[in-house]
C-alpha positions in Angstrom: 100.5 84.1 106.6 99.4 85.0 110.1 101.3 87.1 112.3 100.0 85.2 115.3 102.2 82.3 114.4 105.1 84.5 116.0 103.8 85.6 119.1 102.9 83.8 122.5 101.2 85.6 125.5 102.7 82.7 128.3 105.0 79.4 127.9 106.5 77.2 130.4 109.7 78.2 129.4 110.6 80.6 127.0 114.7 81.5 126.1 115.9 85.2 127.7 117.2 87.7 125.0 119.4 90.4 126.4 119.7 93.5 124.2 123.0 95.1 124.5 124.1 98.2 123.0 127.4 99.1 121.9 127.6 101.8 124.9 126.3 99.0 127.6 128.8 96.5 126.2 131.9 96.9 128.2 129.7 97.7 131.8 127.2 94.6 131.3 129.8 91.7 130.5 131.9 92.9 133.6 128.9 92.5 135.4 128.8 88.2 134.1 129.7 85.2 135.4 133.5 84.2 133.8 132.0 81.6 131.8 129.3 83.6 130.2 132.1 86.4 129.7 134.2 83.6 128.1 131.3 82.9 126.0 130.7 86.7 124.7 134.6 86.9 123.9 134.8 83.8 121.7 132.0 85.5 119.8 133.9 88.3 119.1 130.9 90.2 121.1 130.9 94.3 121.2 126.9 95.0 121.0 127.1 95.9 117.0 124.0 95.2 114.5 124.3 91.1 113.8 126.5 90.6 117.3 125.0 87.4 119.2 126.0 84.9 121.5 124.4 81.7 122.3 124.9 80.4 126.0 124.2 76.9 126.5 123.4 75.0 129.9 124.3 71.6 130.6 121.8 69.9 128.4 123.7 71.3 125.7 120.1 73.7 125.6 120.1 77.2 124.9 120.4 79.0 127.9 120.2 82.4 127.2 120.6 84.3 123.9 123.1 88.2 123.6 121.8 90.1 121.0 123.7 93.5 119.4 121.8 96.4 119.0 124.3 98.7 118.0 123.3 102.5 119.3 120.0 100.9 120.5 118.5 100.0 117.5 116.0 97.4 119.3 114.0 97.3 115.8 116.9 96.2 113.8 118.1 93.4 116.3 115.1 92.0 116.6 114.7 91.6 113.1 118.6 89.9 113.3 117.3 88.1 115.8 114.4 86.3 114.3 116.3 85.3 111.3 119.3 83.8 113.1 117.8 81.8 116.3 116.5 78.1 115.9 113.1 78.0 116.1 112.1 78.1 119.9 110.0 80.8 122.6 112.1 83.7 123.5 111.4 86.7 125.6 113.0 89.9 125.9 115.0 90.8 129.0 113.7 94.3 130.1 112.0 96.4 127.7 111.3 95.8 124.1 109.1 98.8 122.2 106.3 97.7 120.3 108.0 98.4 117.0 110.5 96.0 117.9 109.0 93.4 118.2 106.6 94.4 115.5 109.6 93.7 113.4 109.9 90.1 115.0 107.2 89.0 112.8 107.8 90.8 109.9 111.1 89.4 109.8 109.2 85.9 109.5 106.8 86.8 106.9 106.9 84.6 103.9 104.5 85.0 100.6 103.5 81.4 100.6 100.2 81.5 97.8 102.5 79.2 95.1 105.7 77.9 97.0 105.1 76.3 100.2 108.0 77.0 102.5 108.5 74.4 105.5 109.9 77.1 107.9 109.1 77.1 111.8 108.6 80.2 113.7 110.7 81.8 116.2 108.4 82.8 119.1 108.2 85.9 120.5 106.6 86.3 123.7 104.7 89.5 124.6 102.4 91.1 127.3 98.9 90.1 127.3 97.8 93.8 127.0 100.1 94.6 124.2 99.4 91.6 121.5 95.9 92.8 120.3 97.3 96.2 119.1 100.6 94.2 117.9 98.7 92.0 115.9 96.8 94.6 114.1 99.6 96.7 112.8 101.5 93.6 111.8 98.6 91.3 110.3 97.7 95.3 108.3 101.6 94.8 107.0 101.3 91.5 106.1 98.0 92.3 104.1 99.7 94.6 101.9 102.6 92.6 101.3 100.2 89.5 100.1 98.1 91.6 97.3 101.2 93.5 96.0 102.8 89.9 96.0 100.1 88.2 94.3 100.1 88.7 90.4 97.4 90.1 88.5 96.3 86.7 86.5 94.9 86.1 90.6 94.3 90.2 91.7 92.9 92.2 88.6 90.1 94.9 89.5 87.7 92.4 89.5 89.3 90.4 92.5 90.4 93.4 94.3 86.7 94.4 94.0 86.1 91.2 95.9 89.1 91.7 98.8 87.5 95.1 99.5 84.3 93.7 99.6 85.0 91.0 102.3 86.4 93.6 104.3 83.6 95.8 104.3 81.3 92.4 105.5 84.1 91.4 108.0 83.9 95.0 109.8 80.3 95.5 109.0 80.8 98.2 106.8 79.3 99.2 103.0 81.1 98.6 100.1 79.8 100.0 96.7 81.5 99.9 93.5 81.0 101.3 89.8 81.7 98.7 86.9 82.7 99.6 83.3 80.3 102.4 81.7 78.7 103.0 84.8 81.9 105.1 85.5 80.5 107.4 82.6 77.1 107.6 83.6 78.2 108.8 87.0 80.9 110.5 86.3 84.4 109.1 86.5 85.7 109.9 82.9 89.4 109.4 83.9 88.8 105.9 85.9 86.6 104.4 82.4 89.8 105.9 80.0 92.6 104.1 81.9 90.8 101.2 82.0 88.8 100.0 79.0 91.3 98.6 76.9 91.3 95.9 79.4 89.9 92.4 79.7 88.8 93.0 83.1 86.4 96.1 83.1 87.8 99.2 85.5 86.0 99.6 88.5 85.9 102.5 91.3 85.4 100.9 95.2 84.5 102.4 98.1 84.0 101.4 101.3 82.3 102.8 104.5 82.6 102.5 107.9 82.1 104.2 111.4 80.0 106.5 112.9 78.8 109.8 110.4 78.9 112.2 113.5 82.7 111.1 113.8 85.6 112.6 112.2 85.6 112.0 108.6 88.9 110.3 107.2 89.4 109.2 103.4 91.9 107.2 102.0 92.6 106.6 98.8 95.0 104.0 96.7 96.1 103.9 93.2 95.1 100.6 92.3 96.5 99.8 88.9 96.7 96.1 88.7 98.7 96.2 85.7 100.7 99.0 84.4 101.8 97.8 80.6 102.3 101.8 79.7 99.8 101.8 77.5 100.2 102.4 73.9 103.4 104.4 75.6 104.5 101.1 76.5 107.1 100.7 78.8 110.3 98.3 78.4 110.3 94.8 79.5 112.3 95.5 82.5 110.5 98.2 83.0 107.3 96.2 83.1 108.2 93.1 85.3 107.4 94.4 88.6 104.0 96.4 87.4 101.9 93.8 89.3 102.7 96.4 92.1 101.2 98.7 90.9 98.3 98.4 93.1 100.6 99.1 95.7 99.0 102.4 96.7 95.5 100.6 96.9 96.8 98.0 99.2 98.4 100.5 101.3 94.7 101.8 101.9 93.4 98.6 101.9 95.6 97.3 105.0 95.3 100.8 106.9 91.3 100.7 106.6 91.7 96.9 108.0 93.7 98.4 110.9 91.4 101.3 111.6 88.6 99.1 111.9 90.3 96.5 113.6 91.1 98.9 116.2 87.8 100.7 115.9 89.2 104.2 115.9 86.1 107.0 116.4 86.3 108.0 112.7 83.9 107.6 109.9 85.9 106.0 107.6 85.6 106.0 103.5 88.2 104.4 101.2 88.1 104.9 97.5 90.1 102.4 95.0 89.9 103.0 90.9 91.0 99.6 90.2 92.2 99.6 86.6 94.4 97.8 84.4 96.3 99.9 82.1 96.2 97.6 78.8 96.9 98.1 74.9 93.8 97.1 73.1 91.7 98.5 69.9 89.6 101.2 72.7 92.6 102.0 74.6 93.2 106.2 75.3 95.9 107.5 73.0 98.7 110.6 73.5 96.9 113.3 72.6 93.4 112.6 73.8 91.2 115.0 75.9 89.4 113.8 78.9 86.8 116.3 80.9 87.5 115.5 84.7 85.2 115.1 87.0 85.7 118.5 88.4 85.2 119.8 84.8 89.2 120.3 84.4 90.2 119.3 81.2 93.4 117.2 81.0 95.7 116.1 77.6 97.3 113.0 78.0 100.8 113.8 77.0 102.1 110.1 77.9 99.6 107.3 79.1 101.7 106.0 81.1 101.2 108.6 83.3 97.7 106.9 84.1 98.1 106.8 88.1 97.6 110.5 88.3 94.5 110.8 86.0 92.7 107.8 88.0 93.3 109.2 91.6 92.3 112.4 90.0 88.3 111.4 89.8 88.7 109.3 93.2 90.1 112.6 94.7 87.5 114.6 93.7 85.0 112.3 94.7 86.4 112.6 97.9 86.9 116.0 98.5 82.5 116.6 97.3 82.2 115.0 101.3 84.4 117.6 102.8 86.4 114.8 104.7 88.4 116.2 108.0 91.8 114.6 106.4 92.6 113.0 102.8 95.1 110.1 102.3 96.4 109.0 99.3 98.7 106.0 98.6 100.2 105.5 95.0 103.2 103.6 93.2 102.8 107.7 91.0 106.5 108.2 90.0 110.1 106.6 89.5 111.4 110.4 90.0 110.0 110.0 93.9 112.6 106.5 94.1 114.9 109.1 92.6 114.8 111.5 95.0 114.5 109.6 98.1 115.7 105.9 97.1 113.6 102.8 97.3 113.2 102.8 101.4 111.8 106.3 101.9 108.4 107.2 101.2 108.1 110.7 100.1 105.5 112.9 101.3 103.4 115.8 100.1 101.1 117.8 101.8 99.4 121.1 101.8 99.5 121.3 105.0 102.8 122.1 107.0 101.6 121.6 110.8 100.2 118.3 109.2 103.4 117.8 107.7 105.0 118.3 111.0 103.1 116.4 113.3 103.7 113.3 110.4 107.2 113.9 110.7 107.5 113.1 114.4 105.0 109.7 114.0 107.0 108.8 111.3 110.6 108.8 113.8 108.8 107.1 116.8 107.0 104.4 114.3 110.4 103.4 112.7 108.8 104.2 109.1 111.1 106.9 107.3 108.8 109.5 105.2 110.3 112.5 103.9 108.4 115.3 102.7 108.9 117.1 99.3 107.5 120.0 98.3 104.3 121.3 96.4 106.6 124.2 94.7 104.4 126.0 93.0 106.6 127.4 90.0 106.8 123.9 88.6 103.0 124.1 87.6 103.9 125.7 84.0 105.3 122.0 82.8 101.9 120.8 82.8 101.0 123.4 80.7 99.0 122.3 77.8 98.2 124.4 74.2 94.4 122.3 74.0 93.7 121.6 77.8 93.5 123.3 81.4 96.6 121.0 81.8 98.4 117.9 80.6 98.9 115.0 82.5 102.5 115.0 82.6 105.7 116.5 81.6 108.8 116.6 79.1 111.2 118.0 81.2 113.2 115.6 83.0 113.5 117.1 86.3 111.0 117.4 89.6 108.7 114.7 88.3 107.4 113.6 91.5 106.8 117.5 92.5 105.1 117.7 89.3 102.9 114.6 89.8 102.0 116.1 93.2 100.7 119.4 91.6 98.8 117.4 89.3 97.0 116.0 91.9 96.8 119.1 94.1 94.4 120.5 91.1 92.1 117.9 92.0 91.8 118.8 96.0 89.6 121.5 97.9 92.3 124.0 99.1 90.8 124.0 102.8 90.9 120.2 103.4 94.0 118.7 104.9 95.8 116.3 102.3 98.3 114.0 102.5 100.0 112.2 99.3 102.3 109.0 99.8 104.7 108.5 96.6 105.9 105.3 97.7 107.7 102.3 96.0 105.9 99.6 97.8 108.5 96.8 97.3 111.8 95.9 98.4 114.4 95.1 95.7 116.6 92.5 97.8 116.0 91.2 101.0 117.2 92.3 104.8 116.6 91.1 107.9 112.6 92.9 108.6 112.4 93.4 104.9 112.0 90.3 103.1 112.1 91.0 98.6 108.8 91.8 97.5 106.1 93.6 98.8 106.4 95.8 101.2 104.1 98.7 103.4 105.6 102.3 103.5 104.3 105.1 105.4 101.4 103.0 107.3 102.8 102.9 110.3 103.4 106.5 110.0 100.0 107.5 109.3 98.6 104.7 111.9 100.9 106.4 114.9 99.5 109.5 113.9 95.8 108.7 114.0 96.6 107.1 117.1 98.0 110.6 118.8 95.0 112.4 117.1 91.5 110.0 117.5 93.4 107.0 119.5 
């Protein structure tokens, strides 16, 4: 789906939506004609959330449109707004933020690969100037909701491989992969383990884009196509949604789209291990030993614990071109959905003016992120009798903080790093937030490499 379908830059006549806050409520319908007024009080109108009021003319026409906003919440209302109005051209009265209307279209989105869906768009439209940059951060949005939506019989490494690859051609960048053993001959011992077992044979992308004399920025994204558990298998229910468990590499996937899209001054590099975690006669086992690429040796406690040990090799890989910040995206842990719920991405970084200046993007963006720590105390449950460290934990408490200290033995202490723990899908649908799919933290991290390189 394209997220230019819901926007218009000019229209002979386009329907006037008037935002209304609780607060304005009472001052602004004074301020109407008795009719309208008449209008606003059959609708039970007070400016909440999901508040509206259609005002007809004579041709029995929309007129004009009331929309609630509550305290303000321009994002939310919009969202409302594009659910609930027949399909027609509106315009906002007065000013709408960008992340409002952002949510216009993502209100709209529809995953459309296998169930066609006759559904016309509301129209939304916007300032010449602004739709470029609109479109960017929303088509990035819809991108990740597609390829966590699509299931891995249609996006296994192989065809990720190929999406990353298109990219790079589209944006006239270089895309290189390693297939199968040669992760062993060059070094990505953790990426070939996960892997093997599988049909499809694992795979480590990486793209590159930008100029080198600009500042360097890496992302990375768990991209597990398939999580079965392993020979740790996981239950059935537990194992329904695992086709999102790329979720992390489509994160990076969409914000490397909108980086180049944009043409921020950054050299760009984006690193994938695209793996499927399968049970087969070569898969890894509990117990196993795998020499990292840094040399760490890691026990496999639990292999389903697989995310951590194939962003581990990425993550080095990164770190040996001393980038000026590090970004990783993963599906890593149920204990993060534990701590912070299914809506909230939790953050880790080792860096707390980074953390900081996150913090405020994430507000003005609309994109809830909350940071956990990297508490160092918790590093004796990966201790291991045979190994430097295991790959995960028995005790049953802290395991996203323990999954970030995993990882933080694979990063160069003086490079700025920041690790998304995200649940990439939404579990039921609301207006903005249709069930599936679903980006966390982009627009975050996109507001803040707009205040820093934009």
């Amino acid at each position: 789906m394209q997220a230019k379908l819901f926007y218009e830059t000019q229209s002979d006549r386009a329907v006037p939506l008037h935002l209304i806050s609780q607060d304005q409520c009472e001052e602004r319908i004074s301020m109407l004609a008795s009719a309208e007024q008449n209008c606003l009080a059959l609708h039970q109108f007070k400016g909440k959330i999901g508040d509206s009021c259609f005002v007809q003319n004579a041709d029995g026409l929309i007129d004009k449109v009331y929309i609630g906003t509550g305290d303000g919440n321009q994002f939310q209302a919009l969202a409302n707004a594009a659910l609930m109005l027949p399909p027609d051209v509106y315009q906002v009265e007065g000013q709408c933020t960008q992340e409002a209307a952002m949510n216009w279209a993502l209100a709209q989105y529809r995953f459309e690969a296998y169930k066609k869906q006759e559904v016309k768009p509301r129209v939304l439209l916007v300032h010449p100037d602004h739709l470029n940059d609109l479109l960017a951060l929303t088509q990035a949005q819809f991108l990740i909701r597609d390829l966590i939506n699509k299931p891995t019989s249609d996006l296994g490494p192989k065809e990720l491989a190929e999406v990353v690859e298109q990219l790079a051609k589209t944006h006239r960048g270089q895309f290189k992969q390693w297939i199968g053993d040669e992760l062993l001959k060059d070094n990505f011992p953790a990426i070939h383990a996960v892997g093997r077992a599988s049909k499809s044979a694992p795979r480590l992308l990486s793209l590159t884009w930008g100029d080198e004399k600009s500042p360097h920025i890496t992302l990375v994204g768990k991209g597990v196509c398939f999580d079965s558990g392993g020979l740790d298998i996981k239950t059935a229910s537990g194992m329904r949604l695992m086709k999102k468990d790329m979720g992390g590499a489509a994160h990076a996937i969409g914000l490397a789209q909108w980086i180049m899209t944009r043409n921020l001054p950054v050299r760009l590099q984006v690193l994938i291990p695209a793996v499927e975690n399968s049970i087969g006669p070569d898969a890894f086992r509990p117990g196993d030993v795998l020499t990292m690429r840094n040399g760490l040796t890691v026990e496999v406690h639990n292999t389903d614990a697989e995310g951590r040990l194939v962003l581990a090799d990425a993550l080095v890989k990164a770190c040996e071109d001393s980038p000026d910040l590090l970004i990783d995206f993963a599906t890593l842990t149920g204990a993060a959905r534990v701590s912070v719920g299914t809506e909230i991405a939790a953050l880790f970084t080792n860096n707390d003016h980074l953390a900081a200046e996150v913090t405020a993007a994430s507000h003005k963006a609309a994109d809830p992120v909350w940071r956990l720590p990297l508490f160092a105390a918790y590093e004796e449950l990966l201790r291991s009798n045979v190994a430097d460290l295991a790959n995960s934990s028995d005790h049953p408490y802290a395991g996203a903080i323990v999954a970030g200290l995993f990882l933080q033995r694979f990063i160069t202490k003086s490079i700025p790093w920041l690790h998304f723990d995200i649940m990439a899908w939404n579990l039921g649908s609301k207006p903005g937030k249709p069930e599936g799919g679903e980006a966390m933290g982009l627009r975050t991290v996109a507001e803040y490499l707009l205040r820093v390189y934009g």
